[in-house]
MILO-894375 format. One line per field, with one value per residue (C-alpha): x negated, y negated, z. Coordinates in steps of 0.02 Angstrom, whole numbers. Layout:
// MILO-894375
u	X_... .
v	Y_... .
w	Z_... .
***
This chain:
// MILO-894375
u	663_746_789_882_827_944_1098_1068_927_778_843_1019_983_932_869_988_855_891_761_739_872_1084_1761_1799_1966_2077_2258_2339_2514_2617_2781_2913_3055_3223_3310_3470_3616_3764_3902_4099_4183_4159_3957_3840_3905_3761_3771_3808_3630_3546_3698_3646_3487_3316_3211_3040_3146_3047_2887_2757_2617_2464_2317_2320_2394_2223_2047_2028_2036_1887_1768_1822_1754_1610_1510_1430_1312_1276_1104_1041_846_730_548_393_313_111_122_3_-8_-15_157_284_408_342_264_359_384_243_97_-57_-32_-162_-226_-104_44_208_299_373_512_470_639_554_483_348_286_274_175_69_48_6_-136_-156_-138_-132_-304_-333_-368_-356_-226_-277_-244_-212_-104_39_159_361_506_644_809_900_1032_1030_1142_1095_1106_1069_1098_909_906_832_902_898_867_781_621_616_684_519_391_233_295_193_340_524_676_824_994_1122_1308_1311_1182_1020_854_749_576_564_433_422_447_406_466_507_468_537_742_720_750_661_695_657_650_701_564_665_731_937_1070_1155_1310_1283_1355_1351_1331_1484_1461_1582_1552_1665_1796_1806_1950_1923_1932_1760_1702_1551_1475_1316_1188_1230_1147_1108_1287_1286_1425_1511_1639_1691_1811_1827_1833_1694_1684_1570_1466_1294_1234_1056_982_795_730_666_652_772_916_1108_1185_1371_1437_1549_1660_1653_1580_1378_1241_1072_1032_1177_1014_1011_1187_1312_1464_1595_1735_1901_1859_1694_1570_1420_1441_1302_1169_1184_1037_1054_1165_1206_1244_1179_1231_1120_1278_1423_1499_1577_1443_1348_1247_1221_1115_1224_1246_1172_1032_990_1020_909_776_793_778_628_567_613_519_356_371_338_458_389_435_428_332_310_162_255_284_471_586_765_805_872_1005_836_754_859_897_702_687_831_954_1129_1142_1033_1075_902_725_597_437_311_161_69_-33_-195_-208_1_111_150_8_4_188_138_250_207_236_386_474_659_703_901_937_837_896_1053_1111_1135_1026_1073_952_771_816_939_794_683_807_809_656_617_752_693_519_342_320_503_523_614_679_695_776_695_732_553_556_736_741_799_698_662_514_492_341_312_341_199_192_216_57_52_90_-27_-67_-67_-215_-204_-152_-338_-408_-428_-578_-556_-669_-594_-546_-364_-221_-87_113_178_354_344_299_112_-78_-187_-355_-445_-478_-656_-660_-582_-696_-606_-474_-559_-577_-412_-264_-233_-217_-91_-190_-80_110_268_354_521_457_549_402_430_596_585_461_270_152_-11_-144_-36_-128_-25_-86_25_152_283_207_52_-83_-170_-358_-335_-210_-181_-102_24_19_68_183_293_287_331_490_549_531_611_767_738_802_665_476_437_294_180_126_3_25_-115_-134_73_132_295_393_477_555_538_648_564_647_649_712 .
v	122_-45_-146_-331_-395_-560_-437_-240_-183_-102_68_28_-9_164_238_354_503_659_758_925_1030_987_675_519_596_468_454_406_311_361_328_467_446_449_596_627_692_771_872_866_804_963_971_935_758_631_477_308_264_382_398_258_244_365_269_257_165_1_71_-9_120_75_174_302_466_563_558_750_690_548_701_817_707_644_771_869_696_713_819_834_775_868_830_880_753_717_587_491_538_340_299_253_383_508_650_801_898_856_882_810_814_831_1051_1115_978_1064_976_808_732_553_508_563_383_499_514_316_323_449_389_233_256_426_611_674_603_468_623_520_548_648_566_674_697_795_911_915_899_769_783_647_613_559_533_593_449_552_709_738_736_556_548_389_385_292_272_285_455_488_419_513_669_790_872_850_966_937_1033_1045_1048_1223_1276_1289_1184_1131_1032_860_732_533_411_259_182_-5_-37_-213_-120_18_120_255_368_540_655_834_921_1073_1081_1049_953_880_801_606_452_267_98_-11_-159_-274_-283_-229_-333_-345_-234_-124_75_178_344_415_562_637_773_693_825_939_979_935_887_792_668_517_353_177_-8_-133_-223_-357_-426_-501_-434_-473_-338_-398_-257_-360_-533_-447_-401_-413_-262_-218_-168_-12_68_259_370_380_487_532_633_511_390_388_428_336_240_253_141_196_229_335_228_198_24_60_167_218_158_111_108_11_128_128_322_353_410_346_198_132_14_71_-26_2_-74_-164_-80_-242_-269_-60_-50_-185_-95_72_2_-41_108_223_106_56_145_-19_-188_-360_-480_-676_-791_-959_-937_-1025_-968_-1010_-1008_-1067_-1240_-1230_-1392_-1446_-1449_-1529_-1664_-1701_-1717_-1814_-1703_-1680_-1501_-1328_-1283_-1227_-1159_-1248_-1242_-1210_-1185_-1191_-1039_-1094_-1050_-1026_-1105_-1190_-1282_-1313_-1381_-1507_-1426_-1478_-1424_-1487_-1480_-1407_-1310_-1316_-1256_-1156_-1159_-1286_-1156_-1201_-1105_-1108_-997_-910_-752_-805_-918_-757_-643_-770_-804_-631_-594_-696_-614_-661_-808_-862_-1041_-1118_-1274_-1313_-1465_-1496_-1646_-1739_-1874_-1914_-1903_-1785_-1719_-1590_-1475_-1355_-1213_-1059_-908_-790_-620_-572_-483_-347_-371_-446_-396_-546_-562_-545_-709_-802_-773_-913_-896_-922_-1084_-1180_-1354_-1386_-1505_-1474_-1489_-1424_-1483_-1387_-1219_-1215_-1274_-1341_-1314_-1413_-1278_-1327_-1250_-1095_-955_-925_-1057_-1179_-1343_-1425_-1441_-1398_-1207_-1148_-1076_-1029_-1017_-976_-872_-912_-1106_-1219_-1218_-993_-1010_-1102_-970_-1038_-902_-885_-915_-1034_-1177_-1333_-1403_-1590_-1663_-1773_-1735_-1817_-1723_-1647_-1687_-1616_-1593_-1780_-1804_-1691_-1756_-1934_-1882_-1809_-1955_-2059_-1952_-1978_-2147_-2201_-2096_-1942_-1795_-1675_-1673_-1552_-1446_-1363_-1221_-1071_-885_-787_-815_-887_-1053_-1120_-1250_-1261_-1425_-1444_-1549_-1723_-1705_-1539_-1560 .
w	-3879_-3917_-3805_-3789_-3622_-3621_-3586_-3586_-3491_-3578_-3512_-3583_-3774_-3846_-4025_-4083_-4118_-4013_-3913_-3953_-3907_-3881_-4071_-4024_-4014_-4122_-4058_-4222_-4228_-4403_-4480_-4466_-4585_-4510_-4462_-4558_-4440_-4516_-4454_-4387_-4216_-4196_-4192_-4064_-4002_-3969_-3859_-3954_-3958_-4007_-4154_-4206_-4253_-4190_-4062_-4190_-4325_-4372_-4296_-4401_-4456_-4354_-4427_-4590_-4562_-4534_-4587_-4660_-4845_-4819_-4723_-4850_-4991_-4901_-4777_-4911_-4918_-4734_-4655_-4511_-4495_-4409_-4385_-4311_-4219_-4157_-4036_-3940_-3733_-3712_-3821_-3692_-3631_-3781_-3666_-3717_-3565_-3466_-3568_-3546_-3369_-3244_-3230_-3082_-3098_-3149_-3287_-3272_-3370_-3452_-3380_-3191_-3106_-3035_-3226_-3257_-3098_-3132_-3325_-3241_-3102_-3132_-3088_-2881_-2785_-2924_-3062_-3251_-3344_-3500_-3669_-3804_-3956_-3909_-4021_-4009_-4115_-4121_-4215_-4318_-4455_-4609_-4794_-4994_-5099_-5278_-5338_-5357_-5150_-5086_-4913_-4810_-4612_-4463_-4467_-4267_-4347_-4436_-4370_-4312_-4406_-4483_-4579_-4623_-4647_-4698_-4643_-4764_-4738_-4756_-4637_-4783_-4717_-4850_-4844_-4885_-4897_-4825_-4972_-4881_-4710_-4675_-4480_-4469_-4517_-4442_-4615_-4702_-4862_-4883_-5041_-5039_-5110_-5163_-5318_-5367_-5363_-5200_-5166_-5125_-5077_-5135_-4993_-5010_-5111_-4991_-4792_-4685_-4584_-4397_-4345_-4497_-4485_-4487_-4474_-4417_-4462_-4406_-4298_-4111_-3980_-4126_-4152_-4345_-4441_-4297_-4362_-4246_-4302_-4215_-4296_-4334_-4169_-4225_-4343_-4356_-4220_-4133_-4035_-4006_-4126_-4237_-4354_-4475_-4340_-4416_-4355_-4367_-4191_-4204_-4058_-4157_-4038_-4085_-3980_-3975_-4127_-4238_-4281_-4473_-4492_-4590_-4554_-4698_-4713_-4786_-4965_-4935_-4936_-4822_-4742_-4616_-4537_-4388_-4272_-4096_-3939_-3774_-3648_-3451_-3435_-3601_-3694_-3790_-3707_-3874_-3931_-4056_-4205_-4369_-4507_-4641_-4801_-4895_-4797_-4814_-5013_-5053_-4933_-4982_-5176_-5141_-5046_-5186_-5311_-5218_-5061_-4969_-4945_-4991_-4918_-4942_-4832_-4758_-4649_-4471_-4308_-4268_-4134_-4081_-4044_-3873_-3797_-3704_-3847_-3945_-3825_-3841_-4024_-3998_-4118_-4125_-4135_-4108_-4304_-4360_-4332_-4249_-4320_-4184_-4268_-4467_-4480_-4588_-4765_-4780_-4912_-4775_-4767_-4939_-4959_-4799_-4643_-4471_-4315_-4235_-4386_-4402_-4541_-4555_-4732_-4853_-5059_-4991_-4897_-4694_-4588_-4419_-4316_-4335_-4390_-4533_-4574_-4577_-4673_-4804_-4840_-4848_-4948_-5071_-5083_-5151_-5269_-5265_-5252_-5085_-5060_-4856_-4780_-4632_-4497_-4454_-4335_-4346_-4535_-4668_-4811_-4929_-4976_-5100_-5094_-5192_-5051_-5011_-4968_-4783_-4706_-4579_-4403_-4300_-4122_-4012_-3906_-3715_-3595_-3575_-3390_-3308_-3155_-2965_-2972_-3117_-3067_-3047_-3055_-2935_-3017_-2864_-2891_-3085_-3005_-3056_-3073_-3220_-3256_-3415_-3562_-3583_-3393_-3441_-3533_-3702_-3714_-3824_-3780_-3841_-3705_-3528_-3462_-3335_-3172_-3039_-3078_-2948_-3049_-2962_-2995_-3130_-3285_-3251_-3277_-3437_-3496_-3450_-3421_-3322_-3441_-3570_-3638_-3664_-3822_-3819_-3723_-3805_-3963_-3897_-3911_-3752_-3676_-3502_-3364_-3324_-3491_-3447_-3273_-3366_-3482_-3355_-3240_-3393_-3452_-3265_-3285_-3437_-3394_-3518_-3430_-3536_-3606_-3739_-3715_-3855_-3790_-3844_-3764_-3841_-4006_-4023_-4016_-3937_-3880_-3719_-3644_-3459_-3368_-3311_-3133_-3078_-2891 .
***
């Protein structure tokens, strides 16, 4: 599921793919033309108003007169998705009516607390939890975009499946096969294997507006073919789903089962896919997000050519630059992306970046946060030439660096134990405890590593974790705990209201800035 823990909780943000089994009604405001009334003194007399002129004179039309002609031309393009699905007994929430649970337990619903508990510590008396692949279906939406039947979707949609079908308008499944997928949008295309030709659609070449019409067509519940309209609430939306997030924000009703779907705008075209919704209840609350037709063309090119998406690379960790942090590195603004760590053997390295360095443009183009930093740079892809202004030490500069390829995904390693006996350094006042690394099995020997930690405490609330190592202080670096010890004693001293902290959680590295007086 995807979730955005800043404002919805993770059970409010949902994928849009339907479990296996089950219109925004549109109140329209149109010219009429004016009524003309003839007849004799004799006729039916009217009072003087109403003689005079008919009371929806002047009214301005507020929407067009109906949305028939735009389905008509357009939901021929749109299938339903349907997939059968092997999925893990240990994926979160994917247990498909309570298989795999222990001999003797009736069924239990993923959505039942009792079966987080019991997937948790186990079956009745302590019984294990059996993990095995388990078979079940999940329903989905998606659009043609040829005549020769490619068909793009989520690949939330997709994933785990074994096989595909594909409903047509008129009720006729036919097979199709995976092209490629693209994890990091969310997008996937699929090829009817059967042979013919299809009706299709084409993504808009120009975004939307806020406030501009949309309709939404898709396989909510199962119930194909279900056509909903609203407006483009926002733009550029960031949903924590990824380093790629730019969603447009639409108020047409959307459902589980609408993932894949497309959003049309006036003329026919597909200005989005339909992916995800906020929605406590688990239906339609009228916010629903949709991947932008020019992020999903450029994707989906690719797909059909390679069946993969490259990508171009820096090789740093990044993250925002928060008011606290900026008031540390002494900038004037949080425009930007902090660099928080040079991964080894990067062009990175090569073109000289350091940690602690902001990148605020890339190609003379402003960048103002991580992720537009990130959709950039990707966008540009492997062995493209960037040129990044970046602010160093007060200063401006500029560095160019051929772009790499971005690698898989890798999976962070867990938060280092620290043991029971390791000497530590008491920051009472901060929230937690320090122990020197070299003490610590497994954190190296730079820095200091955080021992105990109040999580209610000042450094938790800023985002330390248990097992952190705080590699330098000030951008000084770190021996053992009385450096930071010092260096926050020193901040409090010489008036500064914050001390940046570089920070390792696994095998990331951060920034925070932690206030030099926390009482």
């Amino acid at each position: 599921m995807l979730n955005w823990s800043a404002q919805p909780s993770r059970r409010e943000l949902s994928p849009l793919r339907a479990p296996r089994r089950r219109p925004l009604r549109v109140v329209l405001l149109s010219a009429v033309g004016a009524a003309a009334i003839v007849g004799s003194a004799a006729s039916i007399a009217l009072p003087p108003a109403y003689a005079e002129a008919p009371a929806n004179q002047g009214v301005v039309q507020a929407g067009p007169p109906s949305f028939a002609d735009l389905v008509e031309h357009v939901k021929g393009a749109v299938v339903a998705v349907k997939v059968n699905v092997v999925e893990n007994a240990e994926a979160d929430g994917q247990d498909m009516g309570g298989e795999g649970l222990p001999p003797g337990m009736p069924p239990i619903s993923p959505d039942d607390p009792l079966y987080r508990f019991f997937k948790r510590f186990g079956g009745p008396n302590g019984m294990p939890m059996p993990r095995h692949p388990h078979k079940g279906q999940a329903l989905g939406s998606g659009f043609i975009i040829s005549s020769d039947g490619y068909v793009v979707t989520n690949n939330h949609v997709v994933d785990h499946a074994t096989d595909v079908t594909v409903t047509l308008e008129g009720g006729k499944s036919v097979p199709a096969k995976i092209v490629g997928v693209d994890k990091k949008t969310d997008l996937a295309l699929l090829k009817i294997t059967e042979a013919g030709t299809y009706p299709y659609v084409q993504f808009a070449n120009a975004m939307p507006r806020v406030g501009d019409w949309v309709v939404a067509i898709g396989n909510p519940f199962g119930l194909g073919g279900t056509v909903t309209a609203g407006i483009v609430s926002a733009r550029g939306r960031d949903i924590g789903s990824g380093p790629y997030d730019d969603y447009l924000q639409i108020d047409a009703a959307v459902n589980r089962g609408n993932s894949g779907g497309p959003t049309f705008n006036a003329k026919g075209e597909v200005v989005g896919v339909n992916t995800a919704i906020y929605s406590p209840s688990g239906g339609s609350v009228g916010i629903g997000f949709a991947i932008p037709s020019e992020v999903a063309k450029d994707v989906i090119s690719e797909l059909k050519e390679k069946g993969t998406v490259s990508r171009g690379y820096i090789g740093v960790q990044i993250q925002a630059v928060t008011p606290e942090i900026a008031d540390s590195l002494g900038l004037k603004s949080t425009d930007g992306a902090l660099v928080a760590q040079v991964q080894p053997g990067t062009p990175a390295v090569a073109a000289g970046i350091e940690s602690g360095d902001v990148i605020t443009g890339v190609n003379g183009v402003k960048v103002e946060n991580p992720h537009e930093l990130s959709r950039k740079i990707a966008a540009l892809g492997p062995e493209a030439t960037a040129n990044l202004t970046i602010l160093r030490n007060g200063g401006e500069k500029t560095i160019s660096l051929k772009l790499g390829k971005l690698p898989d995904d890798k999976v962070a390693k867990a938060d280092t134990p620290v043991p029971e006996k390791a000497a530590k350094t008491q920051l009472s006042k901060y929230g937690f405890s320090l122990a020197p690394s070299a003490d610590v099995a497994g954190a190296g020997k730079e820095g200091a590593v955080v021992t105990d930690l109040d999580p209610d405490g000042p450094a938790a609330q800023k985002g330390l974790r248990q097992g952190d190592v705080i590699l330098d202080v000030a951008g000084k670096p770190v021996a053992g705990p009385a450096d930071v010890v010092k260096a926050l004693d020193d901040a409090k001293k010489d008036g500064r209201r914050a001390v940046l902290l570089r920070v390792k959680t696994g095998d990331n590295t951060h920034f925070l800035a932690l206030s030099s007086d926390p009482s």
